[in-house]
TORKOL-4160 file (C-alpha; in steps of 0.2 Angstrom, whole numbers, padded with zeros to 4 digits, m for minus):
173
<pt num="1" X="0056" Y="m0077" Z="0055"/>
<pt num="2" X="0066" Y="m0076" Z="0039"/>
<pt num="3" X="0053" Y="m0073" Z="0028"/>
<pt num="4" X="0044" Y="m0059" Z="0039"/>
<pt num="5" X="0063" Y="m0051" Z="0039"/>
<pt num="6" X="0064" Y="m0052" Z="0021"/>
<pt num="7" X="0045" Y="m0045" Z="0019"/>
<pt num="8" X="0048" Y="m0028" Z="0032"/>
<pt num="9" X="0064" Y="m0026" Z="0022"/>
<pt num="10" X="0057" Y="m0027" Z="0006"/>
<pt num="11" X="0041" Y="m0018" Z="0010"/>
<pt num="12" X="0053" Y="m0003" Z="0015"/>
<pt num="13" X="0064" Y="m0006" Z="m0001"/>
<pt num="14" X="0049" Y="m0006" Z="m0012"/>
<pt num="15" X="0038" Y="0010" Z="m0001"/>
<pt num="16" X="0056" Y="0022" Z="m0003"/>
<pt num="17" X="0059" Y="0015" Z="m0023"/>
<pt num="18" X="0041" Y="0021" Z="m0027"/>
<pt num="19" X="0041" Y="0039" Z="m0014"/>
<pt num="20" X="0059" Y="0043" Z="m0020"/>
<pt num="21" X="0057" Y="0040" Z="m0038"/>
<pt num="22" X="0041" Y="0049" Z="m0040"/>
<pt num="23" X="0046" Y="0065" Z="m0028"/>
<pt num="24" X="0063" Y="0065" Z="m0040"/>
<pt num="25" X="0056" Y="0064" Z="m0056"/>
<pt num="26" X="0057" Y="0045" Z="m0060"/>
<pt num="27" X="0041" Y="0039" Z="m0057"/>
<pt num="28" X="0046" Y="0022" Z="m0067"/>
<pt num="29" X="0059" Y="0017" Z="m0053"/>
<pt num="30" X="0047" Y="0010" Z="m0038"/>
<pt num="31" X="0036" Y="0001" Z="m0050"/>
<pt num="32" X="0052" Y="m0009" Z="m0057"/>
<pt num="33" X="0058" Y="m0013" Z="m0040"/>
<pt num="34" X="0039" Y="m0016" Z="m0034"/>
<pt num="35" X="0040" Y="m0030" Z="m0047"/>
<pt num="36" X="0056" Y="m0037" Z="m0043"/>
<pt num="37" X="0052" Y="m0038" Z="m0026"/>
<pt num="38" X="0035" Y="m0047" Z="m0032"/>
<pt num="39" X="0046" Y="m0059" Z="m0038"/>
<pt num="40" X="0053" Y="m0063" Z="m0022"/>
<pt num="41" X="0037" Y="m0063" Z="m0014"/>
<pt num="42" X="0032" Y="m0075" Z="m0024"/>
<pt num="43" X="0047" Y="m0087" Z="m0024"/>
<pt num="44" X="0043" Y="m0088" Z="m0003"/>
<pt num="45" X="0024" Y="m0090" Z="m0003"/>
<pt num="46" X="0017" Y="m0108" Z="m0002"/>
<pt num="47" X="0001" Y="m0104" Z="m0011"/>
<pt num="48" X="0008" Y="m0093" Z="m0024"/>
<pt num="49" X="m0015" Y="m0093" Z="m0033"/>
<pt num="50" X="m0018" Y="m0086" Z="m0017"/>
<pt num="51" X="m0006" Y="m0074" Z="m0015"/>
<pt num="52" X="m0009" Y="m0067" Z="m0031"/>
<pt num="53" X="m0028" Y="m0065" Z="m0029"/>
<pt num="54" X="m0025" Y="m0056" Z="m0014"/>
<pt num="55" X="m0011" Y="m0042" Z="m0020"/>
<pt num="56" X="m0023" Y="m0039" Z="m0035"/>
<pt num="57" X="m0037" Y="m0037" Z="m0025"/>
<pt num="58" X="m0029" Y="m0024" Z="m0014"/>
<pt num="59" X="m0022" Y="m0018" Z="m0029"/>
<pt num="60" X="m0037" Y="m0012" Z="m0037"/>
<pt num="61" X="m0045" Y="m0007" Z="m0020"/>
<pt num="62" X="m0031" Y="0004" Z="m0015"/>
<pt num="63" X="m0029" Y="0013" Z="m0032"/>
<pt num="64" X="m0049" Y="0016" Z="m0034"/>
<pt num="65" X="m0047" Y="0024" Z="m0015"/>
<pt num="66" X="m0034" Y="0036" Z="m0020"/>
<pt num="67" X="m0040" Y="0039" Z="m0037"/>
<pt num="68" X="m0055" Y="0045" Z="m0027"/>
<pt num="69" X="m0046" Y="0056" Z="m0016"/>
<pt num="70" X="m0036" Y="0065" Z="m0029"/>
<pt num="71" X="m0050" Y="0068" Z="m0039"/>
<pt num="72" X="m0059" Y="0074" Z="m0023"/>
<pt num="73" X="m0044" Y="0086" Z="m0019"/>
<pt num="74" X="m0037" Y="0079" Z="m0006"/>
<pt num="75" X="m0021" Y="0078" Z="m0012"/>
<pt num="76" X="m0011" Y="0078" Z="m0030"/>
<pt num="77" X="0004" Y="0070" Z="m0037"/>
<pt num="78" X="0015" Y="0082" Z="m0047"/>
<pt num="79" X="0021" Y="0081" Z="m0064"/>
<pt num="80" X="0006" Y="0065" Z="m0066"/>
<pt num="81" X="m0001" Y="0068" Z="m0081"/>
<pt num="82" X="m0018" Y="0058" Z="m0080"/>
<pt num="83" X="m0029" Y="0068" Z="m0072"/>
<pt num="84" X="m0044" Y="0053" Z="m0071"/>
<pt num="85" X="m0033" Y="0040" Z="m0062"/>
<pt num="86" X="m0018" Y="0038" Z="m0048"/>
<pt num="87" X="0000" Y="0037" Z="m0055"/>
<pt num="88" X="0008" Y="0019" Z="m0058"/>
<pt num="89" X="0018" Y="0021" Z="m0044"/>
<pt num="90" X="0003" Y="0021" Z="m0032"/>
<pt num="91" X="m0001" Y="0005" Z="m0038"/>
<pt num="92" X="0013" Y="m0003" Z="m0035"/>
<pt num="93" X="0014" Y="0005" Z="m0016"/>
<pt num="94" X="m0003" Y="m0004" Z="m0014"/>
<pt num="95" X="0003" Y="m0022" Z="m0021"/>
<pt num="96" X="0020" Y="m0020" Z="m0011"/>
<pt num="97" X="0009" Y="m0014" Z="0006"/>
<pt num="98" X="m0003" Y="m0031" Z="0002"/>
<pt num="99" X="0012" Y="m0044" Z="0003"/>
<pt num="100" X="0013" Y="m0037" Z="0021"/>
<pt num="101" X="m0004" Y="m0046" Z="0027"/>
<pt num="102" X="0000" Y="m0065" Z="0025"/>
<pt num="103" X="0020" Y="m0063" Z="0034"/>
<pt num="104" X="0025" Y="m0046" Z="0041"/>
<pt num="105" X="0007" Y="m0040" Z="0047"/>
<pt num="106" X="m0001" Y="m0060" Z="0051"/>
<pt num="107" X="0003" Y="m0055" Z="0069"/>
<pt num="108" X="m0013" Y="m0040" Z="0068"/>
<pt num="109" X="m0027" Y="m0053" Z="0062"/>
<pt num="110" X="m0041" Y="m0053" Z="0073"/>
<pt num="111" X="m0033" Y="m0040" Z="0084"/>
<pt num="112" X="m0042" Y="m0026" Z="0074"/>
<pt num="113" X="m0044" Y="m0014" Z="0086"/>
<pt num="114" X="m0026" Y="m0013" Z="0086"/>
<pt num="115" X="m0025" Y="m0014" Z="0067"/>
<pt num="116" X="m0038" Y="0002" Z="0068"/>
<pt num="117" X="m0024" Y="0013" Z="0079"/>
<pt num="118" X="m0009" Y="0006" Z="0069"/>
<pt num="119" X="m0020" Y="0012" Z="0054"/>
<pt num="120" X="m0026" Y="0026" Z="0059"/>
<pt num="121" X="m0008" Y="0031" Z="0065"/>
<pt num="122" X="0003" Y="0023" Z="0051"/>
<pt num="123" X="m0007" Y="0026" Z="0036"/>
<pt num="124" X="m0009" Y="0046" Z="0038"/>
<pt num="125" X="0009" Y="0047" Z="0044"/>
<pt num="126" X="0015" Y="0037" Z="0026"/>
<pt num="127" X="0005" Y="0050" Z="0015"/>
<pt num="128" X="0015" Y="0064" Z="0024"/>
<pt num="129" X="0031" Y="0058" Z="0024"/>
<pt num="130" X="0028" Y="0055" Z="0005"/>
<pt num="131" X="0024" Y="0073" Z="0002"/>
<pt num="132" X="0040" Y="0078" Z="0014"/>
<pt num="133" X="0049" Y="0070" Z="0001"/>
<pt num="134" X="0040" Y="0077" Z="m0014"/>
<pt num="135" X="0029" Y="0062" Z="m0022"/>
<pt num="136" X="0012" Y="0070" Z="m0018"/>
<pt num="137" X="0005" Y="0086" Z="m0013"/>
<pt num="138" X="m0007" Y="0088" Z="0002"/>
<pt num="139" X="m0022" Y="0100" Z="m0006"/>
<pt num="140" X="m0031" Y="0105" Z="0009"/>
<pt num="141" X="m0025" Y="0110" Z="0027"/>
<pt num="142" X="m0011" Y="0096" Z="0032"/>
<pt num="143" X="m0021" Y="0095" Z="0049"/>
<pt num="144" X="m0037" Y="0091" Z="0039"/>
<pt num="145" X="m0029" Y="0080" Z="0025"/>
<pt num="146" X="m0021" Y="0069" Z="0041"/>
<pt num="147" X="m0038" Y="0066" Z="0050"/>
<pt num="148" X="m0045" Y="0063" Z="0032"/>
<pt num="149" X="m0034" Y="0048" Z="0032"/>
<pt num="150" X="m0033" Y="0044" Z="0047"/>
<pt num="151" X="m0053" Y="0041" Z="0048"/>
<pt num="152" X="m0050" Y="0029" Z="0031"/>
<pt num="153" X="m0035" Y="0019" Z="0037"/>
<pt num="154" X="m0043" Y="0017" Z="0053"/>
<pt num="155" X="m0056" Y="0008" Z="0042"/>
<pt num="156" X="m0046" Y="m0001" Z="0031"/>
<pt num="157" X="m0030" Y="m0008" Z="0039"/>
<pt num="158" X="m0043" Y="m0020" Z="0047"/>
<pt num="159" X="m0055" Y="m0024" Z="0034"/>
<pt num="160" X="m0040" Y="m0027" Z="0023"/>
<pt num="161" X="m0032" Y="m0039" Z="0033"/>
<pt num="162" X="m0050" Y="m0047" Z="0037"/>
<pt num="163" X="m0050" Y="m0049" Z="0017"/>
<pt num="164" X="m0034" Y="m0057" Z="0018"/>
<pt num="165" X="m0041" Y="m0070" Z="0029"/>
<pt num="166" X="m0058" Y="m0074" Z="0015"/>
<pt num="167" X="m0047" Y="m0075" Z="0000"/>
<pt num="168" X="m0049" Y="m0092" Z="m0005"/>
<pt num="169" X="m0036" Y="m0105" Z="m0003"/>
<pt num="170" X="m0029" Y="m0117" Z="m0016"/>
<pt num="171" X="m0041" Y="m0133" Z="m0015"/>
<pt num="172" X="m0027" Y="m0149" Z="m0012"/>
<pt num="173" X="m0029" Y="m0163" Z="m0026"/>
């Protein structure tokens, strides 16, 4: 019960580090918290290799999706300055979000139909709330843009925590 207390609060310390930095001007800030809080993450897991392959892999995944939508106009982040690839700061939402799936989130395996609505309602609300606070802008119609994600996290919150269930474990001896 500790640990999944640690993980919700460091998720949330990690998602407003990354948001508030980058909708002030700091886009550096979340990724430096993101890391430190990797390094808590990391000193509470029992299979560490696992762990690792696992926030990688989401990682990569959730950048290449929201490298995608920008560069399909669904949304900007201001003052970014690569215009081929998300900001830093998108990553390390994405590697702070997959500690969640092995502690905080382990509840929603195999109850993916909940997973879907928790998605399809957490997700859309998350990319709002970060352009309430001025880290992203919504390019198209905020009703649009909303049942845009919506349809994608109601897709993805279960197939990631499916993946985390098929990274491979550590082998013992």
């Amino acid at each position: 019960m500790t640990t999944t207390l640690i993980n919700v609060l460091a998720f949330y310390l990690g998602w407003f580090a990354c948001i508030l930095g980058a909708g002030r001007g700091y886009p550096f800030i979340g990724p430096l918290v993101v890391t430190i809080l990797l390094g808590v993450h990391f000193s509470l897991t029992p299979d560490v290799t696992r762990e690792v392959s696992l926030i990688l892999l989401v990682g990569v995944l959730g950048s290449s999706l929201d490298t995608v939508l920008m560069l399909s106009g669904v949304y900007s982040f201001p003052g970014h300055s690569l215009s081929w690839l998300c900001p830093l700061w998108i990553t390390a939402l994405w590697l702070n979000f997959a500690t969640t799936f092995n502690t905080s989130l382990s509840w929603l395996r195999r109850r993916y139909t909940l997973a879907a609505v928790l998605g399809a309602v957490a997700g859309p609300l998350s990319y709002y709330a970060g352009a309430r606070l001025g880290a992203l802008r919504l390019n198209l119609d905020s009703t649009l843009t909303l049942l845009i994600l919506a349809a994608i996290w109601g897709v993805l919150l279960p197939g990631l925590l499916r993946l985390a269930v098929f990274v491979p474990q550590r082998r013992a001896g």
